[in-house]
C-alpha positions as CSV (number, residue, x, y, z in Angstrom):
1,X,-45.0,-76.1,-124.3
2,X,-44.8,-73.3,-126.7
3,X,-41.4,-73.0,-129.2
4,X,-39.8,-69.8,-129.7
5,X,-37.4,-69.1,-132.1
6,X,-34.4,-66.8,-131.5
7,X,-32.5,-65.2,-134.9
8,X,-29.7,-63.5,-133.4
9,X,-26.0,-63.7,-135.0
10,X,-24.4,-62.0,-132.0
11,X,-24.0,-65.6,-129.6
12,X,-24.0,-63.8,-126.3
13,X,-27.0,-61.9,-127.3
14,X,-28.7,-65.0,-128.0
15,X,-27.6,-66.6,-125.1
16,X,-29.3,-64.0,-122.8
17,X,-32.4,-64.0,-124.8
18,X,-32.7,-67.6,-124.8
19,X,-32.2,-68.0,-120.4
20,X,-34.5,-65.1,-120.2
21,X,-37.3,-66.6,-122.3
22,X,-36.5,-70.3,-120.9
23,X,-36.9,-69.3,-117.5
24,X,-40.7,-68.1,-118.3
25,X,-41.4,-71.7,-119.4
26,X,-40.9,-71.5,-123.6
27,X,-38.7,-74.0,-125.4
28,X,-36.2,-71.8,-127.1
29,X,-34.3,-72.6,-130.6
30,X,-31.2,-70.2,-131.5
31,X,-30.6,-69.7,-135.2
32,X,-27.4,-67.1,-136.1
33,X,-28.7,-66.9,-139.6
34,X,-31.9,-66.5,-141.9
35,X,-30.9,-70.0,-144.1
36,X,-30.9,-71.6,-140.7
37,X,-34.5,-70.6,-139.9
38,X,-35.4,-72.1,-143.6
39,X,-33.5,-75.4,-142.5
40,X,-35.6,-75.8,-138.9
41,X,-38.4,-74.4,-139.5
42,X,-40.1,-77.0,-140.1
43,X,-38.9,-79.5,-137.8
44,X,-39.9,-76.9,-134.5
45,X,-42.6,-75.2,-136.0
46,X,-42.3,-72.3,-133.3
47,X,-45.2,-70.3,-131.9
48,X,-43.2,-67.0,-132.3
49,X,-39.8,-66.5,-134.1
50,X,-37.6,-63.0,-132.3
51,X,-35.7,-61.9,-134.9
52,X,-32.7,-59.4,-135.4
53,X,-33.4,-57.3,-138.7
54,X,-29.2,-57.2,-139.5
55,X,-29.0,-60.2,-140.8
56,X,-25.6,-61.7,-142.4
57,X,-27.2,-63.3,-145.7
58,X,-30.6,-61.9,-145.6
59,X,-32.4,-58.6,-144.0
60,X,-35.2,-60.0,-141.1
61,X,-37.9,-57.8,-142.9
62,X,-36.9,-59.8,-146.0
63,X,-36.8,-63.1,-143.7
64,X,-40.6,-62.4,-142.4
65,X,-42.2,-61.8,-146.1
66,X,-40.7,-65.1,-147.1
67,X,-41.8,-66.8,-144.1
């Protein structure tokens, strides 16, 4: 099954993301914040990571160089 990452600080946001995208068949992860993504990265190693580009410690364009 393929993993997809969700970045999304705004929880009801993610929420509806997440039953949308589970309901075609991905495993979904939610992260609120770019250190989280650093911290699970690794252990998921997602297909695709969504990403909100308002991030609270670090801008998503930012998050997707480092990546």
């Amino acid at each position: 099954m393929k993993r997809i990452l969700i970045v999304e600080p705004s929880k009801s946001f993610a929420q509806f993301l997440n039953y949308i995208i589970s309901r075609l068949g991905y495993e979904v992860y939610q992260v609120d914040s770019a250190n989280q993504v650093f911290e699970k990265i690794n252990g998921i190693m997602p297909d695709l990571i969504i990403s909100e580009t308002k991030l609270k410690d670090l801008n998503g364009i930012e998050l997707c160089k480092r990546l």
